[in-house]
OpenMM code with the backbone's topology and positions (N, CA, C; nanometers):
from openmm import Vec3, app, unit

residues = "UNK UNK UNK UNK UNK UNK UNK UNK UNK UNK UNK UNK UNK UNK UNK UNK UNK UNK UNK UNK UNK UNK UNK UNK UNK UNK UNK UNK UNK UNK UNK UNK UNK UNK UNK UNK UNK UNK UNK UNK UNK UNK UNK UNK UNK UNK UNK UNK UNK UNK UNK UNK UNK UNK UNK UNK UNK UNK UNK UNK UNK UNK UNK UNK UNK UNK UNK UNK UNK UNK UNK UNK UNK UNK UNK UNK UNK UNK UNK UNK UNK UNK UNK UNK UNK UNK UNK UNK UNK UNK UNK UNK UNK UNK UNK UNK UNK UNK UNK UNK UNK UNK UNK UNK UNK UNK UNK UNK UNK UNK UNK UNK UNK".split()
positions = [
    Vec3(9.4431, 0.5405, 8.7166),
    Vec3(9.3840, 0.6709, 8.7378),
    Vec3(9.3404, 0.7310, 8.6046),
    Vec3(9.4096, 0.7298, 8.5404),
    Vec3(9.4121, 0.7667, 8.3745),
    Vec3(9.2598, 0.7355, 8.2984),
    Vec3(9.2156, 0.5449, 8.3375),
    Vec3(9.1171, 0.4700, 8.2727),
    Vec3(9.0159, 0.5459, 8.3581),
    Vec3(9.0110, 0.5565, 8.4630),
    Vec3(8.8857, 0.6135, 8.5943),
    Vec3(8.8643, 0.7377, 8.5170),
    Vec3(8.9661, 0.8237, 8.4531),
    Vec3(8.9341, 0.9987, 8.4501),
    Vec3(8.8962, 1.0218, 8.3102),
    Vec3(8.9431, 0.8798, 8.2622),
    Vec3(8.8533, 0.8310, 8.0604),
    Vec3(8.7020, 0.7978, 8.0946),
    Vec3(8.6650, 0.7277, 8.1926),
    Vec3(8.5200, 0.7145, 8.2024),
    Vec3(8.4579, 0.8373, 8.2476),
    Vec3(8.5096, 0.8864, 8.3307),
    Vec3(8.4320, 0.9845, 8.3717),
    Vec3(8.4133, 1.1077, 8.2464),
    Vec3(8.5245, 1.1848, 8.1940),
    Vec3(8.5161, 1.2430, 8.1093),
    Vec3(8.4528, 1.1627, 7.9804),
    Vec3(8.4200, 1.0653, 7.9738),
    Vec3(8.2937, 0.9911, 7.8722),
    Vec3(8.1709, 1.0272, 7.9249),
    Vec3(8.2131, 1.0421, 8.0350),
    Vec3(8.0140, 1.0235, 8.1203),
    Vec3(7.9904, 1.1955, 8.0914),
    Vec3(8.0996, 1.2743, 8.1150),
    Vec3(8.0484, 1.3944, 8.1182),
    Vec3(7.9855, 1.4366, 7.9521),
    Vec3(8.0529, 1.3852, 7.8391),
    Vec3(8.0515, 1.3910, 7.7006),
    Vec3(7.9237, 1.3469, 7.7031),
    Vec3(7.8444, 1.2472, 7.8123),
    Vec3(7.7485, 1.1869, 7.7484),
    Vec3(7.7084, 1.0730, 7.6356),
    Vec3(7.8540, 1.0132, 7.6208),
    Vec3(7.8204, 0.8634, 7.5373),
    Vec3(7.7767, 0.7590, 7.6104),
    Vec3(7.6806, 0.6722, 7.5561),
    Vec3(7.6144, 0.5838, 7.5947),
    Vec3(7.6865, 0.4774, 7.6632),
    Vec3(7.6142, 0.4491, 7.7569),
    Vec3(7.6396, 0.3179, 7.8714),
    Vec3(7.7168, 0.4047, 7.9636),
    Vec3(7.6953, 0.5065, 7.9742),
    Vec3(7.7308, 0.5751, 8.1399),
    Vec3(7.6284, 0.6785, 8.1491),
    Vec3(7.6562, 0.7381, 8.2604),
    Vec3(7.5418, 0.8213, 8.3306),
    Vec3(7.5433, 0.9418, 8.2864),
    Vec3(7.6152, 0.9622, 8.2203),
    Vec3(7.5903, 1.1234, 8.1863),
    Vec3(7.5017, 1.0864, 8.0723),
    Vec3(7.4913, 0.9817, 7.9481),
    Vec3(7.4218, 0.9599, 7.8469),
    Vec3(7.2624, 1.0490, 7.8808),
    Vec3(7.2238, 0.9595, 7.9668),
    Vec3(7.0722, 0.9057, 8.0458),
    Vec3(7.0079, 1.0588, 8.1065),
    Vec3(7.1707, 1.1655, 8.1909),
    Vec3(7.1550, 1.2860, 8.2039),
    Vec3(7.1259, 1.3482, 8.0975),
    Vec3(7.1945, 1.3599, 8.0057),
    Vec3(7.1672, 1.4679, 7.9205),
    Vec3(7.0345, 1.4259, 7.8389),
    Vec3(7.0289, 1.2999, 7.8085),
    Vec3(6.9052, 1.2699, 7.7134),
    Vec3(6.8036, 1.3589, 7.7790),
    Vec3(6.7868, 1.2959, 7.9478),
    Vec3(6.6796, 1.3489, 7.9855),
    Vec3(6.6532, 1.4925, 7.9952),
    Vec3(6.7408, 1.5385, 7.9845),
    Vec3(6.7397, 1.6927, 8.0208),
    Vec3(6.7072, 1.7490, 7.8815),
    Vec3(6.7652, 1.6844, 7.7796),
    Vec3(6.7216, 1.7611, 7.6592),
    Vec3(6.5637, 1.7341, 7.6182),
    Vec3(6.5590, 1.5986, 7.6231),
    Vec3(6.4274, 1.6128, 7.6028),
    Vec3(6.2921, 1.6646, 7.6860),
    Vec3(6.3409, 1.6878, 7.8241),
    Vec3(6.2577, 1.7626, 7.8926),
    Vec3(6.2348, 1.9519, 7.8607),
    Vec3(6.3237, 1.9431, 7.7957),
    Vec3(6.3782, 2.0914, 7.7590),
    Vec3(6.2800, 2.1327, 7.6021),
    Vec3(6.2732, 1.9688, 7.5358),
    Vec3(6.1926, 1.9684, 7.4310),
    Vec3(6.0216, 2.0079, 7.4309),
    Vec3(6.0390, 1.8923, 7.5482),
    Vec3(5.8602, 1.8954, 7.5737),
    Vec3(5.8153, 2.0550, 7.6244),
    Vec3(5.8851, 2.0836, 7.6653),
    Vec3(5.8467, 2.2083, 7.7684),
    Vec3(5.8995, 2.3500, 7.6361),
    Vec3(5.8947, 2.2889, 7.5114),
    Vec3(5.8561, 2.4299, 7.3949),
    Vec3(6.0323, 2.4633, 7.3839),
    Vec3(6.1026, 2.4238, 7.4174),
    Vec3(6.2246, 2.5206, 7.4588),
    Vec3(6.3575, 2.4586, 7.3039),
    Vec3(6.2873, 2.5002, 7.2440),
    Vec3(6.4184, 2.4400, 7.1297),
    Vec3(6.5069, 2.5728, 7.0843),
    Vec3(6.5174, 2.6435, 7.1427),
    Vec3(6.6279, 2.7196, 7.1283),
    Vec3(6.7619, 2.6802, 7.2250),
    Vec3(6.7008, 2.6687, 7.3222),
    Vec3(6.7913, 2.6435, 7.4708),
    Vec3(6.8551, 2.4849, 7.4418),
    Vec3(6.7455, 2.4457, 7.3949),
    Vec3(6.8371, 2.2936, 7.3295),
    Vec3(6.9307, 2.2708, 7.2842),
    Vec3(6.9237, 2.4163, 7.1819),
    Vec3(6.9963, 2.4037, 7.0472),
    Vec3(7.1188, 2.4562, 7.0723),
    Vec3(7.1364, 2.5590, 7.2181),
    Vec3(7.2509, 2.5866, 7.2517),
    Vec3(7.2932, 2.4968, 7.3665),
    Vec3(7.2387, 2.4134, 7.4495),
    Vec3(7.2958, 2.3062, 7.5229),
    Vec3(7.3778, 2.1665, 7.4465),
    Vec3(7.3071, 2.1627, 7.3119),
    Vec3(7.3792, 2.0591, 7.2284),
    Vec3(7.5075, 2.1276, 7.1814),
    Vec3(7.5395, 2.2475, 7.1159),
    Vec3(7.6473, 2.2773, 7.0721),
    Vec3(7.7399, 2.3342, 7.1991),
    Vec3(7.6385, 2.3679, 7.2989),
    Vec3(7.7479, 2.3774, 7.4340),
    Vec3(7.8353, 2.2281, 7.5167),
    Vec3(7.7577, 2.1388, 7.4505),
    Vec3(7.7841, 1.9774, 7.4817),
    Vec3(7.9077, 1.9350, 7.3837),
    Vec3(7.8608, 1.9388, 7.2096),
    Vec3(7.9930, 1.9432, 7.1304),
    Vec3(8.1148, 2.0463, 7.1942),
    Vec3(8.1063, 2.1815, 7.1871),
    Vec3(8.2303, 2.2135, 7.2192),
    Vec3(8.3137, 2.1756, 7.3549),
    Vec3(8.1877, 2.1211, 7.4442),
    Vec3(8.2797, 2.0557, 7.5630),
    Vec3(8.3570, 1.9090, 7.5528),
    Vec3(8.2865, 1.8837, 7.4613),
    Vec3(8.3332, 1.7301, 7.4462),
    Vec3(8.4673, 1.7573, 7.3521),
    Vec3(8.4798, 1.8385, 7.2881),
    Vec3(8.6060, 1.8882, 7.2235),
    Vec3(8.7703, 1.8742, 7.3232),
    Vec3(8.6995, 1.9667, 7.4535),
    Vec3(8.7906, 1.9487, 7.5482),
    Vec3(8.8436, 1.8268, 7.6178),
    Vec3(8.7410, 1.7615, 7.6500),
    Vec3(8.7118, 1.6588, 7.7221),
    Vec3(8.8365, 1.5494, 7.6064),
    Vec3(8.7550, 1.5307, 7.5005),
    Vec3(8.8593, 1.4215, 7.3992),
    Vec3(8.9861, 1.4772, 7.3965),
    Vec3(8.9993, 1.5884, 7.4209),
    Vec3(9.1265, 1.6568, 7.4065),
    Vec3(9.2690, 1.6411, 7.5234),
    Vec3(9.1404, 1.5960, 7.6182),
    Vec3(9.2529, 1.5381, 7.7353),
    Vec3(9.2483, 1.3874, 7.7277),
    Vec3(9.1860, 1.3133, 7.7091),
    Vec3(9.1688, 1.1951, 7.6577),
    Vec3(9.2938, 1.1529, 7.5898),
    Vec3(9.3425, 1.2478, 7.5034),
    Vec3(9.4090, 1.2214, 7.3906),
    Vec3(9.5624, 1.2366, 7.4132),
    Vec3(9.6103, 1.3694, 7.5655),
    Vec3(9.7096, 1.3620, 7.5770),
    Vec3(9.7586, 1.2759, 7.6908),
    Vec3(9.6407, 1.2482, 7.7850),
    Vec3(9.6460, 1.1213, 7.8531),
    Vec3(9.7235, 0.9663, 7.8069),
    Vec3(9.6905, 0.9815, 7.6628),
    Vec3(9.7289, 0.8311, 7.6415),
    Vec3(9.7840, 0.8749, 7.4813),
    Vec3(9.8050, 0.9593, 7.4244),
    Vec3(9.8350, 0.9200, 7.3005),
    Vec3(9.9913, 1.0246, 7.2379),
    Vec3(10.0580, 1.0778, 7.3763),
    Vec3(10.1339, 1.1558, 7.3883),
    Vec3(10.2816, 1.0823, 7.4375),
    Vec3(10.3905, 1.1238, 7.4195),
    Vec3(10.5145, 1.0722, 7.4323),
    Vec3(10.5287, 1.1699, 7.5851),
    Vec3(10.5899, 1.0489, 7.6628),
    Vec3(10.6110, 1.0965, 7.8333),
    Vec3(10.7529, 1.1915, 7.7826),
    Vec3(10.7117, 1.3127, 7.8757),
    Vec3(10.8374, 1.4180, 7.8715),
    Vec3(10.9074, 1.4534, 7.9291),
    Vec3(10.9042, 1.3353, 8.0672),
    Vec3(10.9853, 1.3060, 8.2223),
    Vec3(10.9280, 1.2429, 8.3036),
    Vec3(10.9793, 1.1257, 8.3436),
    Vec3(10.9819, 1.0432, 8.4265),
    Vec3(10.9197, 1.1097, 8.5547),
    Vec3(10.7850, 1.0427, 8.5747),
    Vec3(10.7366, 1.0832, 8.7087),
    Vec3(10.6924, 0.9536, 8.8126),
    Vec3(10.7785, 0.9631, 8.9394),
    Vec3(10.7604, 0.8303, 8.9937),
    Vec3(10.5923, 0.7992, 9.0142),
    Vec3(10.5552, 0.6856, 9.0395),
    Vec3(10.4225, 0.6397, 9.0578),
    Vec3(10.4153, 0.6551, 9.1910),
    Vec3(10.2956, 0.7308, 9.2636),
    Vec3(10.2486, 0.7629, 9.4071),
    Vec3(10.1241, 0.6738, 9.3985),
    Vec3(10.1153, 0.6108, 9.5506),
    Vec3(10.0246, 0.5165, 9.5836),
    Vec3(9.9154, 0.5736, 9.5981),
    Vec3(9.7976, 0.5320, 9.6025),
    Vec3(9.6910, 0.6355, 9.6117),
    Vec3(9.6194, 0.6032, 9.7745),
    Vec3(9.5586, 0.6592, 9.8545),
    Vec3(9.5438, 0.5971, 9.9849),
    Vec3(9.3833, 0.5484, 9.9031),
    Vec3(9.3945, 0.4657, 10.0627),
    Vec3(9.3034, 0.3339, 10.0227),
    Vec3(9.1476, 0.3999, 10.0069),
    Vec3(9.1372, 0.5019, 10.1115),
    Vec3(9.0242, 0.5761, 10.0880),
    Vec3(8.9791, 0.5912, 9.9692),
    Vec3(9.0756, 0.6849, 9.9202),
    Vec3(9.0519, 0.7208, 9.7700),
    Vec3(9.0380, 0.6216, 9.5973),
    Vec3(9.0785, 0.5435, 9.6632),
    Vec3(9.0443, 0.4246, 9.5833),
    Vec3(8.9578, 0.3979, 9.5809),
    Vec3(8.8816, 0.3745, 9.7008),
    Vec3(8.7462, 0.2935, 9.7818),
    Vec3(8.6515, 0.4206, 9.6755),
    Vec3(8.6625, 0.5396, 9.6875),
    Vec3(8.5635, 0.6247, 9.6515),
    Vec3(8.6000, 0.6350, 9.5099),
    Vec3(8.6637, 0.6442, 9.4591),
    Vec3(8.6875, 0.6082, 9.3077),
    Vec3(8.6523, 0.4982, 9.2621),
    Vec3(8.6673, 0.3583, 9.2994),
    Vec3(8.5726, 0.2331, 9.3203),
    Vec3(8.4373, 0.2337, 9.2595),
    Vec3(8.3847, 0.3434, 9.3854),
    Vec3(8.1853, 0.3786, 9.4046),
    Vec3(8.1550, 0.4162, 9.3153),
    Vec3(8.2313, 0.5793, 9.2858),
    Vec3(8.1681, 0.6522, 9.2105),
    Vec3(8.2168, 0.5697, 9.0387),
    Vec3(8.2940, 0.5142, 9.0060),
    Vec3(8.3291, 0.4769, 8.8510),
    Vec3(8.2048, 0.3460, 8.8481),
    Vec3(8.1756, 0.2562, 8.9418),
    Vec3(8.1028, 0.1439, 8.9502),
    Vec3(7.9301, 0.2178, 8.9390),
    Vec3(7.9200, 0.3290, 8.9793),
    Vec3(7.7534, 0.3857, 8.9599),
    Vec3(7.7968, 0.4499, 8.8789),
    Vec3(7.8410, 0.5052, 8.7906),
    Vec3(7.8705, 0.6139, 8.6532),
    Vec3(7.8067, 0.4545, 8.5331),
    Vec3(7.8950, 0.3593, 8.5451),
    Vec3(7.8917, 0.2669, 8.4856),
    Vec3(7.7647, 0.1936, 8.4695),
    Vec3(7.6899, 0.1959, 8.6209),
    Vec3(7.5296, 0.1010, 8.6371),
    Vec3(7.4531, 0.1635, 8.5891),
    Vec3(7.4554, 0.2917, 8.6516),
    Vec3(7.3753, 0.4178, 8.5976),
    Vec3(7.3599, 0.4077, 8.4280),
    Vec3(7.4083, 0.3879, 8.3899),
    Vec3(7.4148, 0.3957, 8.2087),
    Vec3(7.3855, 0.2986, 8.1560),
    Vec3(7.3851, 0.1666, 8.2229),
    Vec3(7.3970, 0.0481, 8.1324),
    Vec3(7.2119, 0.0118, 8.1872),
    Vec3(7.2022, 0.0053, 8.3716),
    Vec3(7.0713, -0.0328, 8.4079),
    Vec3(7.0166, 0.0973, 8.4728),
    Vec3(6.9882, 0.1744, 8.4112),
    Vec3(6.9515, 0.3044, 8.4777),
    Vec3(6.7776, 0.2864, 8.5272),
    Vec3(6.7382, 0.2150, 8.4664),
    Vec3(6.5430, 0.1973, 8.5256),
    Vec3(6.5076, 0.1927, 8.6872),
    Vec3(6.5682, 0.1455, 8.7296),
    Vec3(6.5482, 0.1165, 8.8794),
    Vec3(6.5445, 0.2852, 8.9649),
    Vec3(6.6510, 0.3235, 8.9045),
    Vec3(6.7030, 0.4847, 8.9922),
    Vec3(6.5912, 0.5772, 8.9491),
    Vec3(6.5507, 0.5741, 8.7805),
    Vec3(6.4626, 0.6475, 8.7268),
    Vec3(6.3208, 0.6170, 8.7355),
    Vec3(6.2745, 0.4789, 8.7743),
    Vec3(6.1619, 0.4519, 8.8458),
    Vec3(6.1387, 0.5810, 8.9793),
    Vec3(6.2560, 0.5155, 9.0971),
    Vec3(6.2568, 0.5683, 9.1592),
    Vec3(6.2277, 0.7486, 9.2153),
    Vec3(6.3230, 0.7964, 9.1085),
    Vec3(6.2996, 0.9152, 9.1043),
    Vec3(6.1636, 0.9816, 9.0590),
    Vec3(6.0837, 0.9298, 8.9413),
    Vec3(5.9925, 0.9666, 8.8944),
    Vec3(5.8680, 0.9326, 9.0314),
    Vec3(5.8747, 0.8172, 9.1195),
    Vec3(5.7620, 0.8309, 9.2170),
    Vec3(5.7814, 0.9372, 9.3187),
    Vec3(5.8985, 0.9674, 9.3263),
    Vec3(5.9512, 0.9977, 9.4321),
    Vec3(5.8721, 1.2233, 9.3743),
    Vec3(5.8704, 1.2123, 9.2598),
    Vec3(5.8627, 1.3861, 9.1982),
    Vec3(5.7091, 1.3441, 9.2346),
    Vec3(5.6235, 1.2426, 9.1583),
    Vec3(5.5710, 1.2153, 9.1626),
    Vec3(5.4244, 1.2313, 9.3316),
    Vec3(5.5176, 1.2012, 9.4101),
    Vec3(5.5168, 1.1925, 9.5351),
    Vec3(5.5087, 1.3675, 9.5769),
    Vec3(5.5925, 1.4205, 9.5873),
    Vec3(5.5949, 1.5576, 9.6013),
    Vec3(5.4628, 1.6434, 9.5783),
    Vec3(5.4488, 1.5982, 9.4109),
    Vec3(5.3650, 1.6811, 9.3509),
    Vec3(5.1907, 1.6878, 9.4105),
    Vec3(5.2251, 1.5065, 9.4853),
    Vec3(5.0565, 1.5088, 9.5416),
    Vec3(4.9905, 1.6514, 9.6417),
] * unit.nanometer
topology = app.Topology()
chain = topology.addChain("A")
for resn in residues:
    res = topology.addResidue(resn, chain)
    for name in ("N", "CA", "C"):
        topology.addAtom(name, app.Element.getBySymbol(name[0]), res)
């Protein structure tokens, strides 16, 4: 559970080879084209100070001395299954993201006709 809630809080930080990377790139640089470098400039330092937090649980997750014994609870199978999905597309998403972003771009694309 620990490794699942390290990727995800990576993806949210936005380091490369997960999906938040690919999010934020795009968003900033759409934010670029469209004149807006102020709003940038506070979404990037609104990104550092979150990622502050984010490493910050990271850190007591795994780099902290246990301060009582807590038995291990099984997780139901459901929740596995969907923790599974979503860590396995956080992961594709970042590494082969072209296919989704093809997609999406015909798809705006499409709209706009």
């Amino acid at each position: 559970m620990a490794a699942t809630l390290t990727v995800f809080l990576l993806s949210l930080i936005g380091i490369p080879l997960t999906a938040g990377f690919f999010a934020k790139f795009y968003v900033f640089a759409a934010a670029l084209r469209a004149n807006l470098v102020g709003l940038t400039l506070i979404a990037v330092v609104n990104s550092a100070l979150a990622a502050y937090y984010y490493l910050r649980l990271i850190v007591l997750m795994y780099m902290r001395e246990q301060t009582e014994v807590v038995p291990l609870l099984r997780i139901p199978a459901s929740l596995g299954i969907a923790l599974a999905i979503s860590l396995a597309a956080t992961i594709y998403l970042g590494v082969l993201p072209g296919r989704v972003l093809d997609y999406a771009a015909r798809s705006a694309y499409d709209l706009l006709r």
